[in-house]
N, C-alpha and C positions, 0 to 999 in steps of 0.2 A: 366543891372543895378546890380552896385554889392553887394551882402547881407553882409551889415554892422550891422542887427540889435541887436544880441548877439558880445559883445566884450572881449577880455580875460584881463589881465591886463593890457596887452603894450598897448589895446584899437586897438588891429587888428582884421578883423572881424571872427566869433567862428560858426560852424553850430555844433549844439550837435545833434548828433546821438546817443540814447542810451536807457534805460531803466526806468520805475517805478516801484516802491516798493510795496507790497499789504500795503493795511491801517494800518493792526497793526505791521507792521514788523520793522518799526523806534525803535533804544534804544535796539533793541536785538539781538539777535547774527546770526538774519535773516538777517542783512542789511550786515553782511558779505558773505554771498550766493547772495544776490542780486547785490554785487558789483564783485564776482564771475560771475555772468551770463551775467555783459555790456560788461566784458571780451572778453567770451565766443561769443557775438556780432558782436565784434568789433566795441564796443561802446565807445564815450569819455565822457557819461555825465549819472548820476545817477537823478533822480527824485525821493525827497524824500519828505514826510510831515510832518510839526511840528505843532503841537497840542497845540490849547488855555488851554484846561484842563492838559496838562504837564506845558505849558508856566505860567499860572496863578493857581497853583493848591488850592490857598487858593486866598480869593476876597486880591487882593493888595499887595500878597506876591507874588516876581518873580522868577524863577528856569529857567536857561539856560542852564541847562549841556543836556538835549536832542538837543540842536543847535549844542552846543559845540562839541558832540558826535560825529553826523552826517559829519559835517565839518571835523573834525581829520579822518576818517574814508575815506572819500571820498580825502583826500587829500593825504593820506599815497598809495594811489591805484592810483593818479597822472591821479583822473577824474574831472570833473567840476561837478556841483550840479546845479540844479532849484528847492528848494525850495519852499512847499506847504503851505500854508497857511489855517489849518483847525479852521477856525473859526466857524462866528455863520454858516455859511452852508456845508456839505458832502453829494453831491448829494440831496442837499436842505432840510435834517435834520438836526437838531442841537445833533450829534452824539458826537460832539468833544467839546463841549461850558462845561464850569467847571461847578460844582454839585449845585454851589452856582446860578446861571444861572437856572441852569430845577428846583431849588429848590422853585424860585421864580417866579410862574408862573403870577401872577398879577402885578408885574414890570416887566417882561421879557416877554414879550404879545407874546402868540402864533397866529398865522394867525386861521381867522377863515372862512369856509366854507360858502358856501349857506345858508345851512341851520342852519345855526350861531356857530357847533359842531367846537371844534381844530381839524386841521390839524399838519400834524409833520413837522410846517416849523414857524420857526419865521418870526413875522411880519417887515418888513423892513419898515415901521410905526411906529416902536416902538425906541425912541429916546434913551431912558435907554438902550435897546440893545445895540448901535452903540454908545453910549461911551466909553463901557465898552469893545467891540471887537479892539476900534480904540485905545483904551487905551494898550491894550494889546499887536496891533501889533506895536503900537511906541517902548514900552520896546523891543521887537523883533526886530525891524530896530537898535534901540543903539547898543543893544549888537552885531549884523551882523557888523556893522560898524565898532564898535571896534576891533573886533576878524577875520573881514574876509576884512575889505577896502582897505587892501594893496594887501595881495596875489590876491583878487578877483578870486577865483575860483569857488564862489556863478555867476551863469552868471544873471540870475533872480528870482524873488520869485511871484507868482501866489498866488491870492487874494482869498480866500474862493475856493469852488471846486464845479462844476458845481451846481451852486445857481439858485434859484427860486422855486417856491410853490410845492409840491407837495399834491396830489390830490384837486386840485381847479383851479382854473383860474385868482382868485384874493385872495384879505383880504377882507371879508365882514364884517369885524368890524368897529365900529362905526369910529373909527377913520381913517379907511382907506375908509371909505361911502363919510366921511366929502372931504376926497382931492379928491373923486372920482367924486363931484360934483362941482371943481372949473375949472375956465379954465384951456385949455390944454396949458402949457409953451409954451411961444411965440418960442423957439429953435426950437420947431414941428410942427408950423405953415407949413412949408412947406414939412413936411415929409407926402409921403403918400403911405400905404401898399396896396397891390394887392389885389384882390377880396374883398375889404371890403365888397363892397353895399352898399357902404353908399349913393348913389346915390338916393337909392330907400325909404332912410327916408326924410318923408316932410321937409319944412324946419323949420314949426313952431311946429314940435313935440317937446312934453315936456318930451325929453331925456338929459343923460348927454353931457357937451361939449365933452366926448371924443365919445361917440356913436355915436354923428356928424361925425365927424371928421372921426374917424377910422371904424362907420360899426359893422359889425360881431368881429374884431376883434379891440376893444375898450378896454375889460377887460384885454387881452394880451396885450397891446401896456402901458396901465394905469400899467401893472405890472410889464414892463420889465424898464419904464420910473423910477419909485421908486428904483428896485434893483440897476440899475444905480448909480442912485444917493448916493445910501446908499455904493455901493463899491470905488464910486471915495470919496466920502470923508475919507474914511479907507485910499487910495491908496494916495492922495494927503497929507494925515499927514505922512506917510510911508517915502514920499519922501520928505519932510521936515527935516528930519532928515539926510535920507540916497538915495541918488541920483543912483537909479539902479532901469534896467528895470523892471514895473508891471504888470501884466498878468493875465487873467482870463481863465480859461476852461471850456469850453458849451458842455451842453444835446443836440445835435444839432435834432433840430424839421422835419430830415426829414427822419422821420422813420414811421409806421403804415397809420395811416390816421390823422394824425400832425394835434391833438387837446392839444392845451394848459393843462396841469392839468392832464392830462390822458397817452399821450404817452410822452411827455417830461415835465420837471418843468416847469410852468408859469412864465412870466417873462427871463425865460432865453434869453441870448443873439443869439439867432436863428436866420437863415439867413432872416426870415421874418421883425423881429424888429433890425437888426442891426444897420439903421441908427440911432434909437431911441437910442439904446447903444452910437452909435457914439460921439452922443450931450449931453446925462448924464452922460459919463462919460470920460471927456480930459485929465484925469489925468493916464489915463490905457491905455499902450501902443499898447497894443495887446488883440485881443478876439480870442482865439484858439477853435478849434470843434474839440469833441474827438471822433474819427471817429471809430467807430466799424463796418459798414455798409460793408458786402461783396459784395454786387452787385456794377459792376464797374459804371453804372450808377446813382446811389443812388451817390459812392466815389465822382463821377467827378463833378456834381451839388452842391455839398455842400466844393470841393475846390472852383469852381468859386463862390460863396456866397462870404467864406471869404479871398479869393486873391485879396485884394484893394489896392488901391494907399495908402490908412490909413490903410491899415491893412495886412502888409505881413503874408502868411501862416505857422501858424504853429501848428503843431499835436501834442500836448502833450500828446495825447493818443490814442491807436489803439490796434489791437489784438498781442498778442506775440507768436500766432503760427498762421497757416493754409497757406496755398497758397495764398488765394484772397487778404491779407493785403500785404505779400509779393509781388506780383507783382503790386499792386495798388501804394503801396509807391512809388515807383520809376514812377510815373505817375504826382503824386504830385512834386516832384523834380524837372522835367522835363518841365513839362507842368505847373505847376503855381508856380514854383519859393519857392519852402519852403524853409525858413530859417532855420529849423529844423523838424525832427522825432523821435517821442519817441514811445515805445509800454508799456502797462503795463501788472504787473503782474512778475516782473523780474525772484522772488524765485521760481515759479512753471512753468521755464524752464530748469531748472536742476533733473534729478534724484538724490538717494542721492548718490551715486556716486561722483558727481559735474559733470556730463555726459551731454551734451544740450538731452533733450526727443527728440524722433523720430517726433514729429510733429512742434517741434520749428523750426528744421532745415532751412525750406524754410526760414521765416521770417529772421533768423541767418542771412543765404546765405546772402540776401536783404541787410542787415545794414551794414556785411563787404563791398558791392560793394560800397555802399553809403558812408561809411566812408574813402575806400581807396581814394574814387574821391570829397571829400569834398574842397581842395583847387579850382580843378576846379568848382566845383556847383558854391561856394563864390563867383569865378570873372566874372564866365558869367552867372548869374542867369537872369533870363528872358531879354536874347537878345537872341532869338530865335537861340542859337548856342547848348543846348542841346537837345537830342533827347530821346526817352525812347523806349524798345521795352521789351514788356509783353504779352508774347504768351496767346491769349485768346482759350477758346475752338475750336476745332475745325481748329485751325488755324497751318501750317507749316509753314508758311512764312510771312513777311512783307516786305514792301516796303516803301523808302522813298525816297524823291525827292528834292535834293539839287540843288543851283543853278547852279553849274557844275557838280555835280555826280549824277549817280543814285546809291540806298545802297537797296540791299536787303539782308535783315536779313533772316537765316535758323536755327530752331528751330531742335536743333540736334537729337530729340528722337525719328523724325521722317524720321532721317535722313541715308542714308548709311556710316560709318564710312569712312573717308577720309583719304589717305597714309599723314603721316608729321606731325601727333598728340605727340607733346612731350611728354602727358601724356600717360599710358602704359592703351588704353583704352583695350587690352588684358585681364588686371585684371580685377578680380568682383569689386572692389573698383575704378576704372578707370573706368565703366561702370554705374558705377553710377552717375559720374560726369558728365556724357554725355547724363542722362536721365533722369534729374529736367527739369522742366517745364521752358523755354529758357524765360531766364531775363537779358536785359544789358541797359546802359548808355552810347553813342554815344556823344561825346563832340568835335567840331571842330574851333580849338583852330588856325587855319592860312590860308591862300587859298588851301594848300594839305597838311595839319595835323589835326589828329585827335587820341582822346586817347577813347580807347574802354574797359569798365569796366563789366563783367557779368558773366556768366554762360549758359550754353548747350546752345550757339546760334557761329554762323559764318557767315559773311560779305564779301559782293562780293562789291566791288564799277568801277562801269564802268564810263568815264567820258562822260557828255552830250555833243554831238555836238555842236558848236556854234554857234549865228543864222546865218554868213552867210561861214560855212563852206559846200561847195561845194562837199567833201567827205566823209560823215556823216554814209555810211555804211561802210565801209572801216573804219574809224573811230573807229566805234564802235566794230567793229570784228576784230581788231588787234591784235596781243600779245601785242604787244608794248607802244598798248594807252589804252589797256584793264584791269582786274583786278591783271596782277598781276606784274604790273610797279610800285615797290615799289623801294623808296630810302633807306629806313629801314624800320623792326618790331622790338619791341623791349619790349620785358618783363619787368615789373619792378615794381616802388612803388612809391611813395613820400614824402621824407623828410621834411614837413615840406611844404613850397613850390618849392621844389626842385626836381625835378625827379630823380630816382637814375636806370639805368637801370641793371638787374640782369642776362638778357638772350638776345643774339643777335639772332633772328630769319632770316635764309635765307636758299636756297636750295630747300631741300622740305620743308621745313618748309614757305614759304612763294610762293610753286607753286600752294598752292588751297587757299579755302575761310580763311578768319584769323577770326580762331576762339577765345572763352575765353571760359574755365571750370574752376567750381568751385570760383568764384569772382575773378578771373585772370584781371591784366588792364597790356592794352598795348599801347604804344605809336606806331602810325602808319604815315608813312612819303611816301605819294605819289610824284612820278616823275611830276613835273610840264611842261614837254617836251616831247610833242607825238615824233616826230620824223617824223610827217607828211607836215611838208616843208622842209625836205631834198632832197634834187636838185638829180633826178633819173639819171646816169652818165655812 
């Protein structure tokens, strides 16, 4: 299935690979180091946010030269942009909402707790708020339209920033008591969350309809149900004006002991209440999880949450250095079809120098392989023809099992250096290429082609006997039908959609395993002709 969900102008499909900004780094002379470090990536798209209280600095007076900024900025570096949208929430405070806004806390209702005290989250209850936000991001979509509808190197703009209560589980204000005691929208009649228990409330207790319904988690589902609603009506005025994709970024709840209010905002779009997001809110293309989670099974449970048939995966946020995002990413790629990768935090990968830091590197590595192999992601994304290999601890090798090959991948740094290394693994600087933690992209692109994008790993492919081949050890022990009956190697890049190759590999260079150092991609062209029905004479 091919990822068409980001588009560039021509409306051909766009996988942005690349970076965010820290929060306050929009409008100053940081967002030129952070457009420095997508560089640095080999990234094509910057993540950047635009501020209600820049956008509306007086109630009703409008200011776009922060869009305007940003936009010129990102387009003279010949990157795409996904624009942020800080409205009434930044990680579910109202950090970014104009002075006039926190100045009026009895029109501008803050959420309130249990025990009746604010919390630092606006009440998405509160109807004055979400005028005045939706109000805000309309001026925001005109001016995008005007100033960016043509060139479109805006690819999307992302709706508030990971919204929902923080410390509480709901609004215990009167006003948010009142909808909590009406029925639950017929939309949710049929949505129903895991371990509620609700099983175990009577059926004539005098609870509310959603504590029927949902259980344990009633106050979560009543709060993700509201924020919903409160963003697609934002996002459906949005697109009223200006037709481009809208997007949300999630706390994703699967971290600590995933309590509402405590370890992630309330209400957030978590893979608990996604469907509930689902139905409140049709007007938002996408709900992304911003994945900070280094354990790779924490990573991989929370791409299957949001890899849906509604909801292609996408990472607008992740760490910008360590090893575990670095090899994780390219799991997401491979394994659930991400549309896109972003990490944040862009400026505090550069020393001042303009140097990438010693600890960015891995992730770096990561995004060049991913971005040189982006036309292929695009065309074969979740047809089972990419493959990922992310050396885990402990691990020298992997294996995979193709319908006619066997590929096992060797993790070079545990490996003995092999004669036919183009790179001069003699040097200290060559030695190190050979001894990052083995990371590649396996793409098989014909019945004996395949393009191999990575770092410190090498690939042996042997072909599998067929079922009724008669000579299957012979077969497999051949020169000739074994690993290294290639029709070409071939070093290179891609243009565009074009492969352009830069190096013919043969000799020794293709009498052992065919390796990739340092985000190397190669095209690989296996002999389709054992040479095992040739007439013995």
């Amino acid at each position: 299935m091919e990822n068409t969900f980001f588009q560039d102008a021509a409306g051909k499909p766009f996988m942005p690979i690349g970076l965010q900004v820290h929060n306050s780094s929009t409008g100053s002379s940081m967002i030129k180091k952070a457009v420095q470090a997508v560089k640095a990536y080999g990234g094509n798209c910057l993540e950047a946010p635009v501020y209600w209280c820049c956008v509306e600095p007086e109630q009703d007076r409008y200011d776009m030269e922060l869009v305007k900024g940003i936009v010129d900025e990102a387009r003279s570096a010949g990157l795409h942009l996904i624009l942020l949208w800080f409205g009434t929430s930044k990680n579910g405070h109202p950090n970014y909402v104009p002075e006039y806004i926190k100045l009026q806390p009895q029109t501008y209702r803050l959420a309130l707790g249990p025990d009746k005290a604010p919390v630092p989250s606006l009440s998405v209850h509160c109807r004055a708020t979400l005028e005045r936000d939706k109000k805000a991001f309309v001026k925001f979509m005109e001016f995008l339209k005007a100033y960016d509808g043509e060139e479109r190197i805006v690819l999307a703009v992302q709706i508030e920033n990971e919204m929902g209560y923080a410390n509480t589980d709901r609004d215990y204000s009167r006003m948010a008591d009142r909808d909590y005691e009406k029925p639950v929208p017929d939309a949710l009649k049929d949505v129903e969350l895991p371990d509620s228990g609700k099983e175990s409330i009577p059926a004539d207790s005098a609870v509310s309809p959603w504590k029927k319904q949902f259980g344990r988690h009633s106050h979560e589902a009543f709060s993700a149900w509201h924020h919903a609603l409160y963003i697609n009506e934002i996002a459906e005025a949005g697109k009223g004006i200006y037709r481009i994709p809208m997007i949300t970024n999630v706390m994703v709840g699967e971290q600590s002991y995933e309590e509402p209010g405590l370890c992630y905002n309330a209400g957030a779009a978590v893979g608990r209440v996604l469907d509930i997001w689902k139905a409140g809110a049709p007007d938002l293309d996408l709900l992304g999880p911003d994945i900070y989670n280094q354990n790779r099974r924490e990573y991989v449970r929370i791409c299957e949450a949001y890899a849906r048939e509604d909801n292609p995966l996408f990472i607008p946020e992740s760490p910008v250095r360590g090893e575990a995002n670095a090899m994780n990413a390219l799991l997401a790629a491979a394994d659930y079809g991400a549309v896109g990768i972003c990490a944040f935090g862009a400026e505090s990968a550069l020393d001042e120098e303009g140097k990438l830091m010693e600890d960015c590197r891995d992730m770096a590595l990561t995004m060049r392989i991913l971005s040189s192999m982006t036309p292929l992601l695009i065309r074969y994304r979740n047809t089972g023809r990419v493959h990922a290999f992310a050396e885990e601890e402990f691990e020298t090798s992997h294996y995979l099992k193709l319908p006619e090959y066997h590929v096992v991948a060797k993790y070079l740094r545990h490996e003995k250096m092999y004669f036919g290394y183009t790179t001069d693994t003699g040097s200290e600087e060559g030695r190190k290429k050979a001894q990052v933690r083995g990371r590649a992209l396996l793409v098989q692109t014909g019945p004996c082609e395949f393009y191999l994008g990575g770092a410190g790993v090498a690939l042996d492919f042997y072909r599998r006997p067929a079922p009724g081949d008669e000579d299957c050890f012979s077969h497999l022990s051949s020169r000739q039908s074994g690993q290294l009956n290639f029709l070409s190697v071939e070093e290179g890049h891609f243009d565009g959609e074009t492969w352009v190759t830069e190096l013919m590999r043969n000799g020794d260079e293709t009498n052992f395993s065919q390796y990739v150092l340092d985000g190397q991609l190669l095209r690989i062209r296996l002999n389709p002709d054992t040479g095992m029905d040739v007439e013995d004479k």
